[in-house]
C-alpha positions in Angstrom: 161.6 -136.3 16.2 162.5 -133.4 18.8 159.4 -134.2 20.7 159.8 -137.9 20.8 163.2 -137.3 22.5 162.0 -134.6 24.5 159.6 -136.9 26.0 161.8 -139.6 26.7 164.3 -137.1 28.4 161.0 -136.5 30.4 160.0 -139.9 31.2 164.1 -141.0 32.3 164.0 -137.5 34.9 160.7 -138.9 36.5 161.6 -142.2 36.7 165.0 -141.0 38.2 163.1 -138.2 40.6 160.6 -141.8 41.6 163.8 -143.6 42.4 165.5 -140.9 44.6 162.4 -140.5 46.4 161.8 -144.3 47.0 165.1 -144.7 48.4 164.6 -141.4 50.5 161.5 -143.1 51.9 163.3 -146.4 51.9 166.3 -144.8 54.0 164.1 -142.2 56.0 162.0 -145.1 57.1 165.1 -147.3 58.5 166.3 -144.2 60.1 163.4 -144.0 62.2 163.4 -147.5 63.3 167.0 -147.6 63.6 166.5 -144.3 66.3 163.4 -145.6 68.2 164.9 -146.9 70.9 167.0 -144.2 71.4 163.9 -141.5 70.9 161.5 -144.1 73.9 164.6 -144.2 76.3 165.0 -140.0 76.0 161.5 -139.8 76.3 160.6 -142.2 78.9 163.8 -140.5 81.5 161.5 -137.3 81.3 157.8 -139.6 82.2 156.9 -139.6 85.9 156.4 -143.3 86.8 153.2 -143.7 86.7 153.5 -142.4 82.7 156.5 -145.1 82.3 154.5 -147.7 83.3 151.1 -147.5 81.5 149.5 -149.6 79.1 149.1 -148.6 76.4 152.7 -146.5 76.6 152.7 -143.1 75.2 155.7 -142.4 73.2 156.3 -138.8 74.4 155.8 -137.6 78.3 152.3 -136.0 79.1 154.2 -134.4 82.2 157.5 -134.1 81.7 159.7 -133.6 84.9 163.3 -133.9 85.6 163.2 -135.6 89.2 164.7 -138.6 87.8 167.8 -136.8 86.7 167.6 -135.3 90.1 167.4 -138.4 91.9 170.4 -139.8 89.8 172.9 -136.7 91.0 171.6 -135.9 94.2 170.4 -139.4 95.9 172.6 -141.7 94.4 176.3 -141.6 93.1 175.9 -140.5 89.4 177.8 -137.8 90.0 180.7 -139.3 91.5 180.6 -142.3 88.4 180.3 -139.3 86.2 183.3 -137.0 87.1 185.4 -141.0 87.5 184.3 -141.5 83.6 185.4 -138.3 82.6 189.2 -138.8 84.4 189.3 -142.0 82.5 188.5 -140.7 79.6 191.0 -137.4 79.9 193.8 -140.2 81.0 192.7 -141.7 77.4 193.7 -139.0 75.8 197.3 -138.7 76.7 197.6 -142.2 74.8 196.2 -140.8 71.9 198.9 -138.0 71.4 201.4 -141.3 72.6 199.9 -143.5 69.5 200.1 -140.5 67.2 203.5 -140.3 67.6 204.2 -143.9 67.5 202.0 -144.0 64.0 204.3 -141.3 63.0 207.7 -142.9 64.0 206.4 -146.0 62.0 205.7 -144.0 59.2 208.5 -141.4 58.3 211.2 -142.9 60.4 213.3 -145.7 59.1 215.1 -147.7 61.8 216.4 -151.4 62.4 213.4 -153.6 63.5 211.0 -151.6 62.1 208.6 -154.0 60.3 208.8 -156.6 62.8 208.1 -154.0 65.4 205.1 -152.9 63.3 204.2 -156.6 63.1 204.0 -157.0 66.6 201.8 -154.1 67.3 199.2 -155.6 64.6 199.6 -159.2 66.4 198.3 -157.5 69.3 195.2 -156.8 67.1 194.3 -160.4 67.5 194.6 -161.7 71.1 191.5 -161.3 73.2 191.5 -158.7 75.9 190.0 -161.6 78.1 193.6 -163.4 77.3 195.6 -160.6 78.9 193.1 -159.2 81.6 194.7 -161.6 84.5 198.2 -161.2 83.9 197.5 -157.1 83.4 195.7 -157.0 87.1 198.6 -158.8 88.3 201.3 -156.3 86.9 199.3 -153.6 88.2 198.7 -155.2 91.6 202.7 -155.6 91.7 202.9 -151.3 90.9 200.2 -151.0 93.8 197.4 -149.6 91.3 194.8 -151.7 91.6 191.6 -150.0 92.5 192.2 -146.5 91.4 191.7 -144.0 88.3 195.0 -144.9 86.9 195.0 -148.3 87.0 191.8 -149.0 85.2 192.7 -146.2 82.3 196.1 -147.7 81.9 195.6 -151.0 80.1 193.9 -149.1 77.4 195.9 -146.2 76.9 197.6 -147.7 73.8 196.0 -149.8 71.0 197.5 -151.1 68.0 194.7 -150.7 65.9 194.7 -146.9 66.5 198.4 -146.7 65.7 197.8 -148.9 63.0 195.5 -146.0 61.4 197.9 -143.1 62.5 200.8 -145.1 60.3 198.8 -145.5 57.2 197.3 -142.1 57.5 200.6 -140.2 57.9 202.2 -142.4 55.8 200.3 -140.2 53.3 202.3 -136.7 54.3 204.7 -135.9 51.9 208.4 -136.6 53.3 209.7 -132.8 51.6 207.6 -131.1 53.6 208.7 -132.8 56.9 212.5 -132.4 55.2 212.0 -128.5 54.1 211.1 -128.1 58.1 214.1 -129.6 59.7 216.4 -128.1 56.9 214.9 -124.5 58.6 215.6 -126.0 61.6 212.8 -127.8 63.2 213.6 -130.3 65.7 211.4 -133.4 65.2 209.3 -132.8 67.8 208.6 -129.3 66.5 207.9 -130.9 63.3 206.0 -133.5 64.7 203.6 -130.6 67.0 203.6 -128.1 64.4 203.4 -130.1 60.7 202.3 -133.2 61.0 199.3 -133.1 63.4 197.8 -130.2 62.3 197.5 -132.4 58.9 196.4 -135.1 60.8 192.7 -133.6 61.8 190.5 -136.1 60.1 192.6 -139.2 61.7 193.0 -137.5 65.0 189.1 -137.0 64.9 188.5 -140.5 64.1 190.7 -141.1 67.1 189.2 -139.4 69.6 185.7 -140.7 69.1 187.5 -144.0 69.1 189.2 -143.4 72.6 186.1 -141.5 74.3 183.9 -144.1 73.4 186.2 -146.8 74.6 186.4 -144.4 78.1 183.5 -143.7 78.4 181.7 -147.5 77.7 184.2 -149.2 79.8 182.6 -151.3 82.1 184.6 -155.4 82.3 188.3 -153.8 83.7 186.7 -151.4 85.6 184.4 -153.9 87.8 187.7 -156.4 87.9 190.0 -153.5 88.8 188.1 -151.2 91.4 186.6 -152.8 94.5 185.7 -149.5 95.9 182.5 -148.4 94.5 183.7 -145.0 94.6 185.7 -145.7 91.8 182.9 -147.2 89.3 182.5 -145.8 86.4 179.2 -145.1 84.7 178.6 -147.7 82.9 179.3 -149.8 86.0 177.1 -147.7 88.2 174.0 -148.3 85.8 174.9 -152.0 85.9 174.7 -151.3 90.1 171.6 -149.5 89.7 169.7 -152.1 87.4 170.3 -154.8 90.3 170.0 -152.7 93.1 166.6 -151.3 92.7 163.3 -152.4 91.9 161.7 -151.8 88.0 161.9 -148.3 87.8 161.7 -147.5 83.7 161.9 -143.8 84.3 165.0 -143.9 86.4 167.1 -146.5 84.3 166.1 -144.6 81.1 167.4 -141.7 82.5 170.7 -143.4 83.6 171.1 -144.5 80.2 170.6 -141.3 78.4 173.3 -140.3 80.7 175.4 -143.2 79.3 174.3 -141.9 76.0 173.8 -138.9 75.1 177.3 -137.4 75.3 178.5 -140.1 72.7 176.0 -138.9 70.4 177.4 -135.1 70.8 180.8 -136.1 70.5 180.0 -138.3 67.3 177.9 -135.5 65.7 180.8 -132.7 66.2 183.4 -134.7 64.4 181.0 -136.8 62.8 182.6 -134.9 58.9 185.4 -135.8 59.7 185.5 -139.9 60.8 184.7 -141.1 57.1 187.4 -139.0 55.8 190.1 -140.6 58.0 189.0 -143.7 57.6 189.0 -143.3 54.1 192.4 -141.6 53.7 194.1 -144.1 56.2 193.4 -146.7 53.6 195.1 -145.0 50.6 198.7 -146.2 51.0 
């Protein structure tokens, strides 16, 4: 009887160790596809041209050299897209710490107008950011900020949806805690800097992938806004270099792994934490 049960017990571990390693496969094998594209443009940025264009292609460079990288920084305006990118991106950031704050007025703060107020902010959630492009340019055009850094950052230093998640993730905090600090004698802005967003980490993480990635990609405001090409961005200048020159693999992959790569870092380094706030912004 012992024996019979022992090899059942068996036989459900093996089927169980054949079904973890089938969807292992299963997974491991969608991975792969799923990062092909990514693994040929990396790849083909490092192949001399006469590598990027041979048939049959060779996944991984038989010489690798960096000239195209070279040629992006030193013979065309990379550089200059690159440092604009990363100005629109910093800019970005100061609406983040705005929107946390506004998520956490929403949350612990009770106040006349407060629901409809939140209501607005989530009706801004569904109009079209082609709806509100013209009238934007023309309210920046009146402030004189049209083609520069400011005004192309500017229309997307809030977002309702972000403040949307700070409210229902800090909406979580427990109240006593904020109370015990201001009966100590925390101002709210003290107990804003020094409670709440230190226990906001996962949301703020979530966040700032959010607003680096919306920085970083923007490429529709930025063409409208600038018309100095000295203010394109990089996604912009890639467009400008896919029209501008002839087929050139090596070169354009290596323009887009410029595009892409630093997403990828900034995803993997908070990467532990973007499910968590996502998950705990959904718990009250």
């Amino acid at each position: 009887m012992s024996t019979s049960s022992g090899s059942r017990d068996r036989s459900v571990v093996q089927k169980q160790r054949a079904l973890v390693v089938s969807i292992g496969v299963v997974l491991g094998v969608g991975a792969l596809i799923t990062a092909f594209p990514f693994i040929w443009m990396l790849a083909t940025s490092f192949k001399p041209q006469q590598e990027s264009v041979d048939f049959p292609p060779m996944i991984l460079p038989q010489q690798p050299t960096l000239q195209w990288y070279l040629h992006l920084f030193t013979d065309l305006d990379f550089g200059r897209y690159l440092v604009n990118t990363v100005i629109v991106v910093l800019i970005g950031f100061v609406g983040l710490f705005l929107m946390a704050m506004a998520g956490y007025a929403f949350a612990k703060f009770d106040f006349r107008g407060r629901r409809w107020m939140f209501f607005l902010v989530l009706a801004t959630m569904m109009i079209p950011i082609q709806v509100t492009m013209i009238p934007t340019y023309l309210i920046l055009n009146g402030m004189k900020l049209t083609n520069t850094l400011v005004g192309i950052a500017l229309p997307t230093l809030v977002s309702g949806f972000s403040i949307f998640l700070f409210r229902q993730f800090m909406s979580t905090i427990p109240t006593e805690m904020l109370e015990a600090a201001r009966l100590d004698g925390a101002g709210e802005f003290r107990t804003f800097w020094q409670i709440v967003l230190p226990m906001s980490g996962p949301i703020l993480a979530v966040q700032v992938v959010l607003t680096f990635i919306s920085g970083w990609n923007s490429f529709l405001w930025p063409l409208i806004i600038a018309s100095d090409q000295k203010l394109y961005t990089l996604s912009v200048g890639l467009a400008l270099l896919n029209k501008q020159l002839a087929v050139n693999p090596g070169l354009q992959m290596a323009a887009a792994s410029v595009m892409v790569v630093p997403i990828l870092v900034v995803f993997i380094v908070f990467q532990r934490y973007v499910i968590q706030g996502f998950a705990l912004s959904g718990l009250k």
